[in-house]
C-alpha positions as CSV (number, residue, x, y, z in Angstrom):
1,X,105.3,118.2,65.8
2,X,108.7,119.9,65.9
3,X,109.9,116.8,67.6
4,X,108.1,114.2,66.4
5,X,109.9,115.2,62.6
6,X,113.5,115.5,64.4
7,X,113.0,111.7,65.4
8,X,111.7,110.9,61.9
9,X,115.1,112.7,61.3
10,X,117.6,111.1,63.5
11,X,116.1,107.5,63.1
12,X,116.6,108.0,59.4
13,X,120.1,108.9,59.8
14,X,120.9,106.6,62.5
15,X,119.7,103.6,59.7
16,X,121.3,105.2,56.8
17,X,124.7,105.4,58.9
18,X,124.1,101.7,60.4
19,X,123.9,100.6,56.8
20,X,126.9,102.1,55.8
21,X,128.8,101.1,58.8
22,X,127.9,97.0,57.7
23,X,128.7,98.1,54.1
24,X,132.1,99.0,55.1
25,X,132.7,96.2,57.7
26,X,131.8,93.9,55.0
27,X,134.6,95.7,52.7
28,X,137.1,95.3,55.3
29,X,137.7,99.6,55.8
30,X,138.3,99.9,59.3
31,X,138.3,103.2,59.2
32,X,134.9,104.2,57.3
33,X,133.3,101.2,59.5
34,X,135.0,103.5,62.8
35,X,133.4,106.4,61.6
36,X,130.3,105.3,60.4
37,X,129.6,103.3,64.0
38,X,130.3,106.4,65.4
39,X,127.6,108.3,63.8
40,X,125.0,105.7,64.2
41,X,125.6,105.8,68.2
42,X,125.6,109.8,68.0
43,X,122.0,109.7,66.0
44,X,120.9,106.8,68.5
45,X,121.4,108.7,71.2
46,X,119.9,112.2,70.3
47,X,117.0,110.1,69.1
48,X,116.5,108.7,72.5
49,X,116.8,111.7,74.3
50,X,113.6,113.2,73.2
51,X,111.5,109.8,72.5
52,X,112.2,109.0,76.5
53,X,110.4,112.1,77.2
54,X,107.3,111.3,75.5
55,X,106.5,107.7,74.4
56,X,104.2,108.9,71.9
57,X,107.1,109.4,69.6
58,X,108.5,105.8,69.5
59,X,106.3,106.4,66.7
60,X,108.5,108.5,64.8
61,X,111.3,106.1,65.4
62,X,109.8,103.5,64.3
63,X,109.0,105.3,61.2
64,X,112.6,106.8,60.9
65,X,114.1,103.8,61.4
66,X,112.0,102.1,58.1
67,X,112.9,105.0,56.1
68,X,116.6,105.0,56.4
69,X,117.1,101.6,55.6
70,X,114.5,101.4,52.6
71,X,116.2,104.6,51.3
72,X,119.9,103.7,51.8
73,X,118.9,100.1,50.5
74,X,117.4,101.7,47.0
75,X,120.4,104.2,47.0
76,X,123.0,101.6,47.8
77,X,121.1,99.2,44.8
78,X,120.8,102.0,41.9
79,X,124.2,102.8,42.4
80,X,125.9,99.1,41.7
81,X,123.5,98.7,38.8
């Protein structure tokens, strides 16, 4: 369960950080967009290590991945109202 959470985790972070890495490529910050890329290959990456182990928790990406964009989306939105 441990692990199945820590993907939720990661895949959340991994499309929260993709997000942000369009936002600021969009805006033209090369910088932010350097570091942002940067950090959605490091989540990617720890996310894959423990999902290759066991399949079963593709699931939790899946379900990581859907959260971190809704919830970046809504943050992103609220904040340039």
């Amino acid at each position: 369960m441990v692990k199945f959470i820590s993907v939720i985790l990661l895949m959340m972070a991994t499309e929260a950080s993709c997000t942000m890495y369009l936002i600021y490529t969009e805006k033209r910050k090369a910088f932010k967009a350097g570091v942002w890329c940067s950090a959605t290959i490091l989540f990617t990456s720890l996310a894959v290590v423990n999902y290759v182990e066991d399949r079963s928790l593709i699931v939790a990406a899946v379900i990581g991945a859907f959260l971190g964009s809704y919830l970046i989306t809504k943050f992103n939105k609220n904040k340039e109202s």
